[in-house]
C-alpha positions in Angstrom: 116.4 134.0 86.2 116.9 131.0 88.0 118.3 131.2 91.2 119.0 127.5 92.2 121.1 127.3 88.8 123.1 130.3 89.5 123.9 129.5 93.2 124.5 125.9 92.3 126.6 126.5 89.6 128.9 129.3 92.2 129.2 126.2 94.5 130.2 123.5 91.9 132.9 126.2 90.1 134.1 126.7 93.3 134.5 122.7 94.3 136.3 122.4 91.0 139.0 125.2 92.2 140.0 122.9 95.4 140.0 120.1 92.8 136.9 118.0 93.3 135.0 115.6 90.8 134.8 116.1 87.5 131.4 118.6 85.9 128.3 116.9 84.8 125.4 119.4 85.6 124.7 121.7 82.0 123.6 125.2 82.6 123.5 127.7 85.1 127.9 132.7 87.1 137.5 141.7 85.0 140.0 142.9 83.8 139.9 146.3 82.0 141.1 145.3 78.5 138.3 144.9 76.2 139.1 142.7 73.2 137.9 143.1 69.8 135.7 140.5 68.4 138.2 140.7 65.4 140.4 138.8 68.0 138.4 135.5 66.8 138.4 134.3 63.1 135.2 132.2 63.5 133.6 135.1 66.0 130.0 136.6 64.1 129.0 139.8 64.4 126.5 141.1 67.1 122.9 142.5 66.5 121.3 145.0 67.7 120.3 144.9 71.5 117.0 145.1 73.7 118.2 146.2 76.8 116.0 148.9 78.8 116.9 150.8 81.9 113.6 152.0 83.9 114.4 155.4 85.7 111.5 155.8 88.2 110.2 159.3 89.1 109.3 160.3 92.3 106.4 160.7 93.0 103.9 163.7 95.3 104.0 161.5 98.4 108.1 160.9 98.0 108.7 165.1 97.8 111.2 165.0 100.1 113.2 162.9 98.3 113.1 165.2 95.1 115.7 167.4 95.4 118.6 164.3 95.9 116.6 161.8 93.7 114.3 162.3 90.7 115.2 159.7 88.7 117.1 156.2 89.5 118.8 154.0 86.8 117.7 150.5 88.1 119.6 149.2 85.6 122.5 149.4 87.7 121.1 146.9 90.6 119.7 143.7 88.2 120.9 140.6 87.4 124.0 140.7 89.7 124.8 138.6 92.3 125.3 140.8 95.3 126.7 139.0 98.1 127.5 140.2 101.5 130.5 141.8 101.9 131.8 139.9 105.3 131.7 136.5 103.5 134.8 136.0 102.6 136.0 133.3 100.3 132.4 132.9 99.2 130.8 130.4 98.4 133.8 127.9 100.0 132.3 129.3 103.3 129.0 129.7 102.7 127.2 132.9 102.5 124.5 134.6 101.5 123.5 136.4 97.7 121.0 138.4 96.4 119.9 138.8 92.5 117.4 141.5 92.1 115.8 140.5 88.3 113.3 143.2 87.7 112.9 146.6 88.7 110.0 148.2 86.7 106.7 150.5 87.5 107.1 150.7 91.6 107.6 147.1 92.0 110.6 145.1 92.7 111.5 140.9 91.9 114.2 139.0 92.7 115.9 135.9 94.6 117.5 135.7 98.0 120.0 132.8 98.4 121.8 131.2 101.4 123.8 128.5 101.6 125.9 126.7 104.8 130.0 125.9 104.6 130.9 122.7 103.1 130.8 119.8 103.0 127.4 119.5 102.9 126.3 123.4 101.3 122.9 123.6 103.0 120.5 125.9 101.3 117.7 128.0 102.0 116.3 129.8 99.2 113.3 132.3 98.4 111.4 134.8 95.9 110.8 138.2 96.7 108.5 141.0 95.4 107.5 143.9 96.4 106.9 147.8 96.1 110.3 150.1 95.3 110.0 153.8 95.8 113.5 155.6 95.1 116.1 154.0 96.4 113.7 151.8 99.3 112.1 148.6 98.5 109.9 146.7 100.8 109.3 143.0 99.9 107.6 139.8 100.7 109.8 136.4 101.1 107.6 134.1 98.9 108.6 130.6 97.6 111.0 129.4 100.4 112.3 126.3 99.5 112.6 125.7 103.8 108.8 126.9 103.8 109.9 129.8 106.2 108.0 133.2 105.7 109.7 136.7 106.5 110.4 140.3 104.4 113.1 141.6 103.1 113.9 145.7 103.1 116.5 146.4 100.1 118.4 150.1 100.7 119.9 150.6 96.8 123.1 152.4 97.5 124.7 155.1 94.9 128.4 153.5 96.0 128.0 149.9 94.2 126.1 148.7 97.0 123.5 147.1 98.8 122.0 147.1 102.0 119.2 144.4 103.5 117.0 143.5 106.5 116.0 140.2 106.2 113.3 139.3 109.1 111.5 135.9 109.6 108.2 136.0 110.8 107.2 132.8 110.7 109.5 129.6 111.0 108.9 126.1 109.2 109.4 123.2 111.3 112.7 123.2 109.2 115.6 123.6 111.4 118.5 122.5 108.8 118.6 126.3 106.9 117.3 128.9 107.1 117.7 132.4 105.6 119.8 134.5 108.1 118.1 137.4 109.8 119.5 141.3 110.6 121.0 143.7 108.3 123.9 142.9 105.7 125.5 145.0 103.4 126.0 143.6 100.3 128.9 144.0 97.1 128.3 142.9 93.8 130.3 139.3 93.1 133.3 140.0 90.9 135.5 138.1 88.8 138.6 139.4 91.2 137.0 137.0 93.6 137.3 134.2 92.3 140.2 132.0 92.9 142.3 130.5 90.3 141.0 132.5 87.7 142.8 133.0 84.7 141.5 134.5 81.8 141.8 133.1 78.5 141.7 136.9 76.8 141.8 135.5 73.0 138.6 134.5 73.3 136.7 137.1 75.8 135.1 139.5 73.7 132.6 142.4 74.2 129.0 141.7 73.2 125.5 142.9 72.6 123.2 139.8 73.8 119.4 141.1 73.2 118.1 141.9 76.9 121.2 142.0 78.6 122.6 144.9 76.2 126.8 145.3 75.9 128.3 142.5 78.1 131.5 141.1 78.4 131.9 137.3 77.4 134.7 135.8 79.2 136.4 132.8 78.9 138.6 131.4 81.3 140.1 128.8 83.0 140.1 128.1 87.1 144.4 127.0 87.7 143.8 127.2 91.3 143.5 123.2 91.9 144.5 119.3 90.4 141.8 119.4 87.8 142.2 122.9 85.0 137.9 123.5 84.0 137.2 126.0 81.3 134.7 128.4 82.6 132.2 131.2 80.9 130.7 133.7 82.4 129.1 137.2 81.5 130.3 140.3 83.2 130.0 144.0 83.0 133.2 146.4 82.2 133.8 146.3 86.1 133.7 142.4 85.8 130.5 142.0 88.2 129.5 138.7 86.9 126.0 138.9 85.5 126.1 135.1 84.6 127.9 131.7 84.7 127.5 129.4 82.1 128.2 125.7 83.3 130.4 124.1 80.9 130.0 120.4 80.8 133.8 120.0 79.2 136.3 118.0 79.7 139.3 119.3 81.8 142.7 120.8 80.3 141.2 122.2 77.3 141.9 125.3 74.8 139.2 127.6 73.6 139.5 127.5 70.1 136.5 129.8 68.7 133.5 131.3 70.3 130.6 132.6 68.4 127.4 134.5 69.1 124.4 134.0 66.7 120.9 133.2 66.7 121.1 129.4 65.9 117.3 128.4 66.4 115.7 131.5 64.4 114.3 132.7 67.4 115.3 136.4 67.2 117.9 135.7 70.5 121.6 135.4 69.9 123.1 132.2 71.0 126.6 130.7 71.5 129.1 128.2 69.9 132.0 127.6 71.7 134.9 124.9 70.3 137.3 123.8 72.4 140.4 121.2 71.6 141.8 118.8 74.3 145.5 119.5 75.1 146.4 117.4 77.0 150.0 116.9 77.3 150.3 119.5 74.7 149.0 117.8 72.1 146.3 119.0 70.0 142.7 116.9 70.0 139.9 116.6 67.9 137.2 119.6 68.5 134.7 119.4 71.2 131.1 122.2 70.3 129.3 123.0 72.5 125.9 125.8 71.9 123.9 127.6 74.3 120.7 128.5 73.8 119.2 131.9 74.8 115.7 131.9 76.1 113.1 134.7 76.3 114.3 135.4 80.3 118.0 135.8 78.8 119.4 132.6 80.7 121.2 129.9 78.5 119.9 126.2 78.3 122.5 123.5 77.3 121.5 120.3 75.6 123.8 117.6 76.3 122.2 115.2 73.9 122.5 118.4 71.2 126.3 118.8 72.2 126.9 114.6 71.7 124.9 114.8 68.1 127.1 117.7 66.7 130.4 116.3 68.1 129.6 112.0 66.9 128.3 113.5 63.8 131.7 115.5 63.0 130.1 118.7 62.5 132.4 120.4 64.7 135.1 121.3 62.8 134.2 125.1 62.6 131.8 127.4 63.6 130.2 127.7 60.0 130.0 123.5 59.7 128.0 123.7 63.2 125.8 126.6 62.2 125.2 124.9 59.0 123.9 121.7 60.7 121.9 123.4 63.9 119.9 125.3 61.0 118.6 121.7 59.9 118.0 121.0 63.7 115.7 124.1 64.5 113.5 124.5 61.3 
């Protein structure tokens, strides 16, 4: 999954809370109740889902491990975004975050993210990949967007936790950012810390999304600043956000239906959302908007897509929408 979107898109949400311009990118990041999909008339029903967990066995040359750890459910670790737990009110004041993406036969992939405090958000950026034996991987910085080279040793903690050593062993002539080196422990980032949030619970509905298996989808809205954006995100039943969808909506707006089906006949689930300006309490004319699911589980927006359905007036309902996406993607 793409790093730079997720990272950007924490940034942007979080410049929207304090009340800065208005959204224009298009794609990129919990409360115990868990409501019924029933809770939405135009909500479809979910398939069937593709989600794996690879356990890892150790092996004759980890036996001292065996007796504490035969297996690991790695499943636990991806797609989060673990960020260390001493920066606080990330990402206003910059920080650092981790998303591990695979875990599966001994070797380890995943980003590693930093970016400086406001107002100008510096960023250093970079793959990693490597061998994972137990709960111990040892990885390779590769693809740093400052050019740097270094490693990364990830400690994968029973508690919810992370622990890293980033080292850089060889420095660009980059001085602007650079990846922070020493050891950080690491939390996974959770709805609870984001400011302003308040969720919309109508319309946040448990799901079963092909690769990412049962997830919460959550709608919401950020009350924390001038301007009121609708946000999206995908969470587990602690509210670790797994994903952040960018919306590219207008401001002060209700979320009238979402819905989760495989619009493009690709055999991935996708979403329709409708939302209805209300501003001043009045109610507008809809506004669709559809994410796309790709093969890697992240969700492309089309704005030119979203522009088509809405001029056309197919976006009274989710059935109307569906109906006219399935002439789109034959």
């Amino acid at each position: 999954m793409n790093k730079k979107k997720i990272l950007f898109t924490i940034i942007t949400t979080s410049l929207l809370i304090i009340g800065c311009g208005k959204n224009d990118s298009t794609n990129k990041l919990q409360q115990n109740e868990k409501p019924s999909l029933e809770a939405s008339t135009e909500n479809s029903a979910t398939e069937e889902s593709q989600e794996e967990s690879t356990p890892i066995t150790t092996t004759a040359a980890a036996t001292t491990a065996a007796s504490t750890s035969n297996t690991i459910d790695y499943k636990q670790y991806l797609k989060k975004t673990w960020v260390r737990n001493t920066d606080f009110g990330f990402p206003d004041n910059g920080g650092v975050s981790i998303i591990i993406s695979k875990i599966e036969d001994g070797k380890i992939q995943g980003e590693i993210s930093a970016v400086g405090k406001g107002p100008a958000y510096n960023m250093d950026s970079a793959d990693f990949e490597g061998t994972v034996i137990n709960d111990t991987a040892e990885c390779q910085l590769v693809n740093d967007s400052r050019e740097n080279k270094g490693t990364v040793e990830l400690l994968l903690k029973p508690d919810n936790t992370l622990a890293a050593t980033i080292t850089i062993t060889e420095r660009s002539g980059d001085t602007i950012m650079s990846l922070p080196e020493g050891s950080f422990e690491f939390t996974p980032y959770n709805l609870k810390n984001i400011n302003g949030l308040e969720l919309i619970k109508d319309q946040t509905f448990m799901v079963d999304l092909n690769s990412w298996g049962n997830v919460k989808f959550v709608s919401g809205k950020l009350t924390g600043g001038n301007h009121i954006p609708v946000v999206f995100y995908l969470t587990n039943e602690n509210g670790d956000v797994l994903y952040n969808f960018y919306a590219a909506l207008p401001y002060s707006v209700d979320v009238k239906a979402v819905s989760f089906q495989d619009v493009n006949k690709d055999g991935r689930k996708d979403i329709i959302i409708i939302v209805e300006d209300n501003y001043d309490g009045a109610s507008g004319e809809p506004i669709a908007t559809v994410y796309v699911q790709g093969a890697d589980g992240s969700f492309t927006n089309d704005n030119e897509l979203d522009q088509e359905i809405n001029d056309s007036g197919n976006n009274k309902d989710v059935g109307t929408i569906a109906n006219f996406l399935s002439g789109k993607f034959q």
